[in-house]
Each structure stands twice: as C-alpha cells, then as structure tokens.
RODO-2510 file (C-alpha; in nm, 4 decimals, decimal comma):
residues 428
     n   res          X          Y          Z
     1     x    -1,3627    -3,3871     4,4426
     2     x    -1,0186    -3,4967     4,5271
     3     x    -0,7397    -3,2901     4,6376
     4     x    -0,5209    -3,3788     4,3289
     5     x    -0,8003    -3,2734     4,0976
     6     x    -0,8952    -2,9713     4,3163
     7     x    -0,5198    -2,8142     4,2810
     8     x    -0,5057    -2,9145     3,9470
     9     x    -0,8064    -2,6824     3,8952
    10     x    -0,7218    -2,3997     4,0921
    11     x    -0,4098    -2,3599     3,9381
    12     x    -0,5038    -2,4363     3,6265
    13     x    -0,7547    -2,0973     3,6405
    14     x    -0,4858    -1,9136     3,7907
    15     x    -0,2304    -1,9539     3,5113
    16     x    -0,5604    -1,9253     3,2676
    17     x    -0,5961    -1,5652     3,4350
    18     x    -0,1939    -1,5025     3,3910
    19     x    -0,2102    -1,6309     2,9928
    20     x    -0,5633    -1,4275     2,9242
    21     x    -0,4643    -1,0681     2,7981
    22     x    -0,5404    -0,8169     2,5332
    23     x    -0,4346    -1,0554     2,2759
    24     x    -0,6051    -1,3731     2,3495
    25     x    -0,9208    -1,1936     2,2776
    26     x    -0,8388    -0,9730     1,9893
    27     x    -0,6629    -1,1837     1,7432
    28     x    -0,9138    -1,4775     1,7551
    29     x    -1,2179    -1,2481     1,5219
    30     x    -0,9671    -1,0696     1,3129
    31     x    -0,8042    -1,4472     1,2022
    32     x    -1,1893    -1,4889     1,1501
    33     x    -1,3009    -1,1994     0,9514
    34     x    -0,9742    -1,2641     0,7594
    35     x    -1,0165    -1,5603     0,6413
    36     x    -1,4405    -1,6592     0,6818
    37     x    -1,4596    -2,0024     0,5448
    38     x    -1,1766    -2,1348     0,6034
    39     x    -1,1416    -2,0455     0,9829
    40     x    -1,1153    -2,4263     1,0703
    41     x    -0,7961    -2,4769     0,9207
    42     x    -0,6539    -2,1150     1,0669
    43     x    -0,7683    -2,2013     1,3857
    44     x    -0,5234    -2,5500     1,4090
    45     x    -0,2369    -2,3000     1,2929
    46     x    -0,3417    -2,0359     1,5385
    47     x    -0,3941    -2,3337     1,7831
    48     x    -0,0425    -2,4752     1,7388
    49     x     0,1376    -2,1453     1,8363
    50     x    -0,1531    -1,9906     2,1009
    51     x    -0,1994    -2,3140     2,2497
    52     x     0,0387    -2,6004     2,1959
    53     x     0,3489    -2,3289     2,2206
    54     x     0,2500    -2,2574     2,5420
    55     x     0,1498    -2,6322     2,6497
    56     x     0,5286    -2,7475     2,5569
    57     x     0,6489    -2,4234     2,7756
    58     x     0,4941    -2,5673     3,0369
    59     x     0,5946    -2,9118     3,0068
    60     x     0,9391    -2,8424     2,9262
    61     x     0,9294    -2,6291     3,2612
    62     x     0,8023    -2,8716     3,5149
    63     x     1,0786    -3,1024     3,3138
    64     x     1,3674    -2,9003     3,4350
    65     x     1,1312    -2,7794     3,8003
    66     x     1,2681    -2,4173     3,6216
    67     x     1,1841    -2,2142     3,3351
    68     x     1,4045    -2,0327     3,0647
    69     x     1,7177    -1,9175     3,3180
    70     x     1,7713    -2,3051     3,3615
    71     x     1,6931    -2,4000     2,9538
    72     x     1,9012    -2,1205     2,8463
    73     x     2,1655    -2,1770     3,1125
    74     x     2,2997    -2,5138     2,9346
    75     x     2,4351    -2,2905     2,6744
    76     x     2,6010    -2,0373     2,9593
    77     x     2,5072    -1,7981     3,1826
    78     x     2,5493    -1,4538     2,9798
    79     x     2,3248    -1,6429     2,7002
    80     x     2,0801    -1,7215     2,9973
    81     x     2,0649    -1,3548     3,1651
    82     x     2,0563    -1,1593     2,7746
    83     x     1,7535    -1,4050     2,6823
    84     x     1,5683    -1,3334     3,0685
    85     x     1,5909    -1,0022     3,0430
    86     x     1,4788    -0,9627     2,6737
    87     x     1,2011    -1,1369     2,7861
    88     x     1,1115    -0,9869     3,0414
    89     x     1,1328    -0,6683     2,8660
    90     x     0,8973    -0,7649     2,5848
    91     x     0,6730    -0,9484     2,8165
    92     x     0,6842    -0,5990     3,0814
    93     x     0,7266    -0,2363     2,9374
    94     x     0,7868    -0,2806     2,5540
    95     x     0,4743    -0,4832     2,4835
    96     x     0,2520    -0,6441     2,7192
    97     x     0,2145    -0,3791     2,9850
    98     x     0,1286    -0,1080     2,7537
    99     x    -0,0944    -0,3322     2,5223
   100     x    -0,3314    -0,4154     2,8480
   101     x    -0,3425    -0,0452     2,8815
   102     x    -0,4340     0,0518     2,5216
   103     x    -0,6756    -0,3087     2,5187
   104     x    -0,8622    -0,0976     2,7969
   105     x    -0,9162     0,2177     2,6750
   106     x    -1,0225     0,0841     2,3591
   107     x    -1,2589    -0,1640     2,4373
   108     x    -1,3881    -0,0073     2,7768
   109     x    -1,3121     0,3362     2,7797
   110     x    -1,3436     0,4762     2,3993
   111     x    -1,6760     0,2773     2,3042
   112     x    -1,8536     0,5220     2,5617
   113     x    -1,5885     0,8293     2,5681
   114     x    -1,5917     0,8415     2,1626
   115     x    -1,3888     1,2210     2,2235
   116     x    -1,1970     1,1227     2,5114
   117     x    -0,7770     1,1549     2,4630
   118     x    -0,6513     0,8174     2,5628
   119     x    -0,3568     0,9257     2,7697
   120     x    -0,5716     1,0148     3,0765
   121     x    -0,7455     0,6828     3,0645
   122     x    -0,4331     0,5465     3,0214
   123     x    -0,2431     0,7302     3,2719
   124     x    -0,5187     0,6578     3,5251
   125     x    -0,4988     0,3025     3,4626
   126     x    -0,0977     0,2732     3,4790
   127     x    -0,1607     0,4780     3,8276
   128     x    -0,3681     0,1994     3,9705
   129     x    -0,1806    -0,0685     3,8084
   130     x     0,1450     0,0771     3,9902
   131     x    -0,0918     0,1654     4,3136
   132     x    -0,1157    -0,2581     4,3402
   133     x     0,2284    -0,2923     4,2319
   134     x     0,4054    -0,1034     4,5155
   135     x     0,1048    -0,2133     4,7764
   136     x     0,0303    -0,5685     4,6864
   137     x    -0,3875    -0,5958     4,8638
   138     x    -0,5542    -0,9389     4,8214
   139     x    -0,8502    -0,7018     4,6708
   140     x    -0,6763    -0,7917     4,3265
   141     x    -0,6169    -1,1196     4,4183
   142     x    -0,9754    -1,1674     4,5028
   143     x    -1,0966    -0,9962     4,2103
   144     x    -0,8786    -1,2087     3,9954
   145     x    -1,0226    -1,5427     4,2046
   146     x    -1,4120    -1,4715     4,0722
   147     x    -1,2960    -1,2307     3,7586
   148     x    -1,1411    -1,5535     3,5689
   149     x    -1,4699    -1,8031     3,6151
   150     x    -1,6629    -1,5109     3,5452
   151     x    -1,4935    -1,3602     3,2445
   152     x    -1,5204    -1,7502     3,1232
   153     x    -1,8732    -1,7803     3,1816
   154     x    -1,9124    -1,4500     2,9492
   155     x    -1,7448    -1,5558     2,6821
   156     x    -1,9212    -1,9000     2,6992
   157     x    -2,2163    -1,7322     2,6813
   158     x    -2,0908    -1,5330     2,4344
   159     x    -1,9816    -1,8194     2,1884
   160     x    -2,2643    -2,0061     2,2463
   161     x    -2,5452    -1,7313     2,1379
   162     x    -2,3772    -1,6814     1,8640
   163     x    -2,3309    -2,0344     1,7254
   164     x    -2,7222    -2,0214     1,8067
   165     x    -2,8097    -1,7388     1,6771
   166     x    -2,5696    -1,6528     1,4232
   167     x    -2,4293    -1,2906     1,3316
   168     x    -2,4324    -1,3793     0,9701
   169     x    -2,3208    -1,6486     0,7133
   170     x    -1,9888    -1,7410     0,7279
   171     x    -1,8577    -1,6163     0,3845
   172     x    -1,5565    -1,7453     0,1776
   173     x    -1,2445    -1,4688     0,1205
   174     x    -0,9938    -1,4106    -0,1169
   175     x    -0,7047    -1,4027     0,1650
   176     x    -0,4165    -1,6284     0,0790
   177     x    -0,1331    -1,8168     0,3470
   178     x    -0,3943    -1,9212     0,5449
   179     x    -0,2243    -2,1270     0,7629
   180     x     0,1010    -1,9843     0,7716
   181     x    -0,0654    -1,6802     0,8744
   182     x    -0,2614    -1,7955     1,1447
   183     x     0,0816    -1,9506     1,2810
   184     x     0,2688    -1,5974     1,2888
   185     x    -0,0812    -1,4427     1,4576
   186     x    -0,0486    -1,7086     1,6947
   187     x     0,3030    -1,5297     1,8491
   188     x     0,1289    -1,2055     1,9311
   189     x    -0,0205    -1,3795     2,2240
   190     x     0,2915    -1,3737     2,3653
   191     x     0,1621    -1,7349     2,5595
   192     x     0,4480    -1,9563     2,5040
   193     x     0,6985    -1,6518     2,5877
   194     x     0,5036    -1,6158     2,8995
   195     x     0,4757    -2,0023     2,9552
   196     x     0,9036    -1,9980     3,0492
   197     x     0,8337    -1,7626     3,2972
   198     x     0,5128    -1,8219     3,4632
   199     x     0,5813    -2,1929     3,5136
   200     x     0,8403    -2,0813     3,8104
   201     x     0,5291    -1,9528     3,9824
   202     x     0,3154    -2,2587     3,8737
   203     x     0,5763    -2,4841     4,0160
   204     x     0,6175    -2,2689     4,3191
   205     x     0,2364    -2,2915     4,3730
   206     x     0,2399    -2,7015     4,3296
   207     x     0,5188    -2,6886     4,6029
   208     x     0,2992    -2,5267     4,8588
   209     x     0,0213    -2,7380     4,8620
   210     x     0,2176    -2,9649     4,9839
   211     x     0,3977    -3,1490     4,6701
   212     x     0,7517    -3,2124     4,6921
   213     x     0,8201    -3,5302     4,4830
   214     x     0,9263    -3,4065     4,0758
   215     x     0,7031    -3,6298     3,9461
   216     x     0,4401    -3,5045     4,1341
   217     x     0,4859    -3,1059     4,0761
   218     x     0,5228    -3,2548     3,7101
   219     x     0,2124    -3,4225     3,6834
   220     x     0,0556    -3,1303     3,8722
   221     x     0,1823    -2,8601     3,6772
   222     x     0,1150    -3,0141     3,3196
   223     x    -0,2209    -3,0982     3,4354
   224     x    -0,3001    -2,7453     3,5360
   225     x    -0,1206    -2,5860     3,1871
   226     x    -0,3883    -2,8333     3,0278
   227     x    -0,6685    -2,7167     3,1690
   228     x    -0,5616    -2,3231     3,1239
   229     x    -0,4863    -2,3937     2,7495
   230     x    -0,8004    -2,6352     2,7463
   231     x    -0,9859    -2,2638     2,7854
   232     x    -0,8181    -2,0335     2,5697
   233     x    -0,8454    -2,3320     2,3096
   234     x    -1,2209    -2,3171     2,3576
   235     x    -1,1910    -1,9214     2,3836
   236     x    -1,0057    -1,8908     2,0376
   237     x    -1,2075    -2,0990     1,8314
   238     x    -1,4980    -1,9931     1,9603
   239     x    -1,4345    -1,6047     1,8952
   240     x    -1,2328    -1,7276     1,5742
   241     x    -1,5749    -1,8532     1,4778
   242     x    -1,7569    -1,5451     1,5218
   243     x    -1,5455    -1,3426     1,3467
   244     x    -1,5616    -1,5519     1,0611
   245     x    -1,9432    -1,3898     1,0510
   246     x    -1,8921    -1,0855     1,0474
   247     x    -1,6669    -1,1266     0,6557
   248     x    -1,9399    -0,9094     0,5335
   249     x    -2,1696    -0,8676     0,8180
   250     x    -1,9250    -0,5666     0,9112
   251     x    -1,6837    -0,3275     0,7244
   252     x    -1,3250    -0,4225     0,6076
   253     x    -1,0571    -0,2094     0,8176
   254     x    -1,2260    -0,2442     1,1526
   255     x    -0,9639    -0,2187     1,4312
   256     x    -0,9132    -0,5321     1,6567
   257     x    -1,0578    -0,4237     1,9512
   258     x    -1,3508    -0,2424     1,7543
   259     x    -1,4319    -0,5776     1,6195
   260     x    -1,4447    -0,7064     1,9243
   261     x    -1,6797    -0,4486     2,0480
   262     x    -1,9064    -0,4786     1,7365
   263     x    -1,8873    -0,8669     1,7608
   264     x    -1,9876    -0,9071     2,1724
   265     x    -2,2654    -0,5764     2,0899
   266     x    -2,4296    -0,8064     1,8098
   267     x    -2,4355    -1,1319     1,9981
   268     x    -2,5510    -0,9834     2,3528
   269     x    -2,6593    -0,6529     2,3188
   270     x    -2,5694    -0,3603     2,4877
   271     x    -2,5195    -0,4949     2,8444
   272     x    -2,3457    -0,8066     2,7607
   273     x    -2,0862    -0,5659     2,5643
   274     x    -2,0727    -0,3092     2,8710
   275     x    -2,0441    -0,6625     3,0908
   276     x    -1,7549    -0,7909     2,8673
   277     x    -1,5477    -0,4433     2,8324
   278     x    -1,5457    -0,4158     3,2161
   279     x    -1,4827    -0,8193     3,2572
   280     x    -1,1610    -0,7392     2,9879
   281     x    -1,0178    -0,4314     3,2136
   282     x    -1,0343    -0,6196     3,5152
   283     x    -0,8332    -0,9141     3,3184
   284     x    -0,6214    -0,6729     3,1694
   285     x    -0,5345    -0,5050     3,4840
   286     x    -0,4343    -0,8228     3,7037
   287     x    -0,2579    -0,9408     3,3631
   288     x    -0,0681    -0,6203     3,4336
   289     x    -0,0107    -0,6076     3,7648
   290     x     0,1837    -1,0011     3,7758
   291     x     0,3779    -0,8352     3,4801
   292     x     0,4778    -0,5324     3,6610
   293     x     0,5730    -0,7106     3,9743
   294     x     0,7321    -0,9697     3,7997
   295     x     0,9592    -0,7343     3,5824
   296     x     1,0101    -0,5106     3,8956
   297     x     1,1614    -0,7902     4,0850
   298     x     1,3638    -0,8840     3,8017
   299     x     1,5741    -0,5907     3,7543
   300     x     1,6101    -0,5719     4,1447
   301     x     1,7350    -0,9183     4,1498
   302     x     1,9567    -0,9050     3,8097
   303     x     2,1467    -0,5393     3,9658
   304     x     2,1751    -0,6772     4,3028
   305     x     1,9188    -0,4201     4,4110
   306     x     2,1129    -0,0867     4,2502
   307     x     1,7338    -0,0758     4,1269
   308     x     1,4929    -0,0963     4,3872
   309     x     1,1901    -0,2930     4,2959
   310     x     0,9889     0,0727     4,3799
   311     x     1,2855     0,2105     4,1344
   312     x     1,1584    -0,0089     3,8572
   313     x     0,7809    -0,0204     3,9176
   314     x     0,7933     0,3776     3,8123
   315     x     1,0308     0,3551     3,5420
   316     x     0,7863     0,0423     3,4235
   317     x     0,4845     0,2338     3,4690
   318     x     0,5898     0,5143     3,3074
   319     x     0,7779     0,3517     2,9801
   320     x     0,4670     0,1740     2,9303
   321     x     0,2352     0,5173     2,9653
   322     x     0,4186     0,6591     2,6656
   323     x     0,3919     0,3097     2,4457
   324     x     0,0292     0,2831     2,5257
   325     x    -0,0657     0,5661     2,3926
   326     x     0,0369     0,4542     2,0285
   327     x    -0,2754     0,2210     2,0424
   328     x    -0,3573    -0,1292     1,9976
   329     x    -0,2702    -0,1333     1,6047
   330     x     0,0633     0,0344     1,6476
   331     x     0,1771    -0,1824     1,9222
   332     x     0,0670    -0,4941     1,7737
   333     x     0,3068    -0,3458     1,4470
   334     x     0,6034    -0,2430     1,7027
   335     x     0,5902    -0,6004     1,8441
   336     x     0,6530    -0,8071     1,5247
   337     x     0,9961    -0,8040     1,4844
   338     x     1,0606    -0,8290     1,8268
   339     x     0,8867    -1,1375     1,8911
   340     x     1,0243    -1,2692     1,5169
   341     x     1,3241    -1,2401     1,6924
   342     x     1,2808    -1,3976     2,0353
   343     x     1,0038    -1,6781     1,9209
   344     x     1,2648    -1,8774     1,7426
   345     x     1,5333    -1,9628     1,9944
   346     x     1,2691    -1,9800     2,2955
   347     x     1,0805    -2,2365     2,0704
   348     x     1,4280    -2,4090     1,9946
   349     x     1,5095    -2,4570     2,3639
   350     x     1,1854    -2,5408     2,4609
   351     x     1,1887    -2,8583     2,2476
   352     x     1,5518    -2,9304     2,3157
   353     x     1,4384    -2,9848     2,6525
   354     x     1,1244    -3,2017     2,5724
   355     x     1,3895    -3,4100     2,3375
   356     x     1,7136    -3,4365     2,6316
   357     x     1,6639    -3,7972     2,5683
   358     x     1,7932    -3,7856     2,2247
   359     x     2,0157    -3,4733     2,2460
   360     x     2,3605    -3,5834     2,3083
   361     x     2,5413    -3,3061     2,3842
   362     x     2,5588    -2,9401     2,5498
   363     x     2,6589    -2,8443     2,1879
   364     x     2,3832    -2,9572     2,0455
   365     x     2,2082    -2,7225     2,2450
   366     x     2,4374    -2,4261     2,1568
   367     x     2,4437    -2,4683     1,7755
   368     x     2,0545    -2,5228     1,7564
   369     x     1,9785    -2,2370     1,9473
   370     x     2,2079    -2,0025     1,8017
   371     x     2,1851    -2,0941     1,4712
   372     x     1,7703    -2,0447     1,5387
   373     x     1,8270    -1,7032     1,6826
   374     x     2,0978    -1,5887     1,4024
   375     x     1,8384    -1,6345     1,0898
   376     x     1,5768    -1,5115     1,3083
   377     x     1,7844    -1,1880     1,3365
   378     x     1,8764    -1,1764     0,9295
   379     x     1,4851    -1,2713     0,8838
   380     x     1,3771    -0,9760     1,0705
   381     x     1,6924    -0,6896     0,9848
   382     x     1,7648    -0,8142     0,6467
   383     x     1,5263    -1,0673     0,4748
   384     x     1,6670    -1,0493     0,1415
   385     x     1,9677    -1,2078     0,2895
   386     x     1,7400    -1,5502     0,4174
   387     x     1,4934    -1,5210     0,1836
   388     x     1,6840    -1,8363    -0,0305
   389     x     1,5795    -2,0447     0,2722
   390     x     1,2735    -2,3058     0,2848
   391     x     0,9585    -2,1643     0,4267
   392     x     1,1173    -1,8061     0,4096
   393     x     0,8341    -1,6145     0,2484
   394     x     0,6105    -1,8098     0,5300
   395     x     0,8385    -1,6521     0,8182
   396     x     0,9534    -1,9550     0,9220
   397     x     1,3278    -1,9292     0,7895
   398     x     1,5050    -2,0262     1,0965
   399     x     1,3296    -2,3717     1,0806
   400     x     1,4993    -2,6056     0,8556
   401     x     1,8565    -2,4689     0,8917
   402     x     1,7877    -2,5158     1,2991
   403     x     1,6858    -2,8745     1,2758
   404     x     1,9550    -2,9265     0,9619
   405     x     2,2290    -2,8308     1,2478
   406     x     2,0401    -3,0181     1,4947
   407     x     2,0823    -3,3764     1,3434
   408     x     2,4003    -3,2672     1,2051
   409     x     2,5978    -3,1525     1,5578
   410     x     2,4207    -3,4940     1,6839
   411     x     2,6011    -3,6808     1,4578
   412     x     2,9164    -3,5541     1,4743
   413     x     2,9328    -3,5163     1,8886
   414     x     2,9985    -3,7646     2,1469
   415     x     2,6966    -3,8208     2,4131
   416     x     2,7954    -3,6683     2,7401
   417     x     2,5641    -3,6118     3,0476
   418     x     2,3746    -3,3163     3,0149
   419     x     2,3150    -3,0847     3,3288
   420     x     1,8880    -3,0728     3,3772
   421     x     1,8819    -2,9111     3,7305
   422     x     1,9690    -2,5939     3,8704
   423     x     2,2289    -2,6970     4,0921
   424     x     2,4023    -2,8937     3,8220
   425     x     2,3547    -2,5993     3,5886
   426     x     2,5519    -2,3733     3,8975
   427     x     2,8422    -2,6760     3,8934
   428     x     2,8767    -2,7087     3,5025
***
C-alpha cells in the first residue's frame, strides 16, 4: 500500500470516528420504520444532507486550507466570530455533548438498568468525559484507533444478517413528504455543521505527514472526507434498510434509541446488542471528548484566555449534564430550530466557496448569506410570515429567495478579486 493511499485511509477513519455520533445511528431506522417501502427514495434525501452536506464541507474547506472563520470572514469578522461561536455552541453544550450522553444511557445503560434515574449515568459519564478533557491520555486515542474499525465491522455485520435474514417484510406506509422529510432528518446529524470545523484538524493532520503543497492537502483531505462519508453512506442505508422491517414487525411510538436496541437485539441476539451498546458509548464518548476540547479551546482563544480552557471544560460539562437529562427525544425537539436556523447560511457559504469561480463579488457573498440566514430566522420564529415562499411548507424557504439574490447581486456587481486565504482575509 502506498503512502498516499495509507494517509488517505487513516484519516479518512479518523474523521469517520469524529462524524459517527448519537445521530448517525438513530435517525437511519426511524426514516425506515417511517416510511417502509419507500426507504430508497428517503435514503437519497437523507443521503444528500447526512452525506453530500458534509462531503461539500469538506471540499469547500481544503478549498480555502480553513474552515467556516475563513468562509464567513469574506463577509467580516463580527459575522465570522457570531457564526463560530454559534456553532460551536450547538455542536458543544446545547446539542451534541449532551445528546452523546443521553445516546448512552439509553442504548447502554437503560436496556439493562430498566429503574435506573439517568442523571447518575449521565453524570458519571460527563465526569469521565471531562476526566479526558482536562488530562488528554492516548488511552482514548487508542481506544478510538481500534473502536472505529471495530464499531464498523459491527454494524457490517449487522446490516448484512439482516439483509440475509430479514427482520420482516418491508411494508408500504401511509407517511407523506417523503423526501422532503428525509432532507430535514438529514440536519440532525449535525455532519455538515461539523464538516467546517473538523476540516481545520483534517488539514492540520495532512500537514504533518509531511504535505505542504495546497493541492496536495486538497487532494488528501477530500480523499479522506470520501472515504469517512463512503461509511456512514453504507452505515445509513444499511440501518435505513432495517428499519424499514420493522413497519409492523415492531410497535408505532418506539423511541429512537429503543428502536435501535430492538433492531441490533433481533438481527444478533443478545450479545451482538450488548456488543453494539458498549461499541456506541465508546463512540459516543471520544465523539464527546474532541467536542469538549474543541469548544474548551474555543472560548479560551475567542476571550483571550479570561476563560481558561479548565474554566470552560466545567462550565461545558456541567451545561451539558442538565440538557442530557431531558433525553434523546427532547433534545432531538430542542435542536430543530436551532439547526433550521444555522443550516441555511452554513450551506449558503459552503457552496459560495465551491462556486468562487463564478461569484464576482464580496457582495455576492454578503447578500446570499444574509438573505439565507434572515428567512431562516422568520421560517423558524414566525412561519406564517414566509410561508408565501416556494418550498415553504417543505422547510426549505430560504432556498429560492437565496439563489433569486444570488444571480441577481451577480448581475448587478462588478467582478473584483475575492480574498480565499487567511492572510488575505486579515488584509481585506
């Protein structure tokens, strides 16, 4: 095996392992369930935002050798710094962090503790999590070298058994908006949020084995994102498929993570299912260590170190104690609007970048994005006042107005050279 190839894979796992969280593997069967037959067409909308999202994230990253800071910083540096931190926030205390935590307890913890109150779980978890935080030990980062091939080879086994040796028929439903559905399900992974912000570490990791042309790190880091996405692709349509067995195999009303449960219990008996909870904590824990860390350092960085990453590790850890304990179903309800919100301009910038070829002008930039993030904002707080708008009642509102002001600034601007690195971005 080359070298090229080698990195490509190694990397490729590790931002695999960074992307797979509580929601890659919960969503998948309940899109299933949902919508039985016709799981093949919500799987190429769930696909689209789970997998190509993130993909363009990437791409657009290794583009600019940066991720949002630098996309979001050709509109100005406020804009840049509000959009970070909001997603950093999302992506820390408000909904990742605490998800992991509640993914946990509910699909390791409660399927054997049936009596068990959550918080201790919980709190014991957040403990550890904060333990690694403070402490950084290559224990985590070993167990997150095997866990991810592992974890992998579980599902795979997993999928596979039960395409064999089926749960049950697939069975039509009633359920309506398939696809426009399975697009809006496809934000709760939170994968091409995450995308903007892991590829700094991606990039970083290209640069220390010993790449240092662009085009290199480029072709490095878009070959790793497509090998991570390659397996949450396979991951989602797999467990999409499954799901789409159990329509009336098992009871209506089922929560996520007890369908999960249900679903790996059928397929590979008790074991695999005590196997797969335990795989999913580990996961979930390294998933929430990077986020912890990552946040941490953030906020140290963004207050010029008023608060100490040790500071914000506790004040993460606890925040995210408090939301955990809400469960999966409440969080998943909480995040909605937030990511309704944030998914719009983030999307909008991402493809900006891909399309700096064709975009003129720095105000092209400014009114697209803006424009996205305004109707996302009236979409969420007041949808009456959007609801007039094409592909409104699909939750896509922001769409055509954001591409209407697109080719409209384009026409009516002069080209001028557009700032695509860092150090231009500090000189604009």
């Amino acid at each position: 095996m080359n070298k090229n190839l080698k990195d490509c894979i190694v990397i490729g796992f590790a931002l695999f392992a960074m992307f797979f969280g509580a929601g890659n593997l919960i969503f998948p069967p309940y899109l299933g369930k949902l919508f039985g037959t016709n799981w093949s067409i919500a799987i190429i909308g769930f696909l689209i935002t789970g997998v190509g999202l993130p993909l363009s994230g990437i791409i657009a990253s290794a583009k600019l050798s940066a991720g949002i800071e630098a996309m979001a910083g050709k509109i100005n540096k406020k804009f840049a710094l509000i959009m970070t931190t909001a997603l950093i926030i999302t992506l820390g205390p408000l909904v990742a962090i605490p998800r992991t935590a509640a993914t946990t307890f509910e699909l390791s913890v409660k399927p054997y503790m049936p009596n068990v109150d959550s918080l201790i779980p919980i709190v014991i978890y957040m403990l550890i999590n904060l333990a690694f935080v403070i402490k950084p030990s290559s224990i985590i980062d070993t167990i997150g070298k095997f866990l991810t091939p592992a974890l992998l080879a579980l599902l795979t086994f997993i999928i596979v058994k039960g395409i064999i040796s089926p749960i049950a028929p697939v069975e039509p439903t009633t359920t309506a908006d398939v696809f426009s559905t399975s697009l809006l399900q496809g934000y709760q992974t939170m994968d091409a949020l995450g995308s903007v912000i892991f590829a700094s570490i991606i990039i970083s990791s290209a640069m220390a084995k010993g790449y240092t042309k662009k085009e290199d790190i480029m072709k490095v880091t878009i070959k790793s994102g497509i090998i991570a996405v390659g397996g949450l692709a396979f991951v989602y349509g797999g467990l999409m498929y499954l799901g789409a067995q159990t329509v009336k195999a098992f009871p209506d009303g089922l929560a996520l993570t007890e369908l999960v449960t249900r679903i790996s219990r059928s397929v590979a008996g008790n074991f695999g299912s005590a196997a797969l909870s335990g795989a999913v904590a580990l996961a979930c824990m390294t998933t929430s260590i990077g986020l912890t860390a990552t946040a941490a350092e953030f906020f140290d960085r963004a207050t010029n170190g008023k608060l100490s990453y040790k500071v914000n590790s506790i004040i993460i850890t606890i925040v995210s104690i408090f939301l955990a304990k809400m469960g999966v179903g409440s969080i998943i309800k909480f995040a909605g609007p937030i990511l309704g919100i944030l998914y719009p301009p983030i999307i909008t910038l991402i493809f900006l970048t891909l399309a700096s070829k064709i975009v003129k002008n720095i105000k092209v930039y400014s009114a697209a994005t803006i424009v996205a993030l305004l109707v996302a904002v009236l979409d969420t707080l007041a949808h009456s006042t959007v609801a007039f708008l094409p592909l409104a009642d699909k939750g896509f509102a922001w769409l055509v107005p954001t591409v209407a002001v697109f080719i409209l600034v384009s026409l009516v601007t002069k080209k001028e050279d557009l700032p695509i690195t860092e150090e231009e971005l500090k000189a604009a």
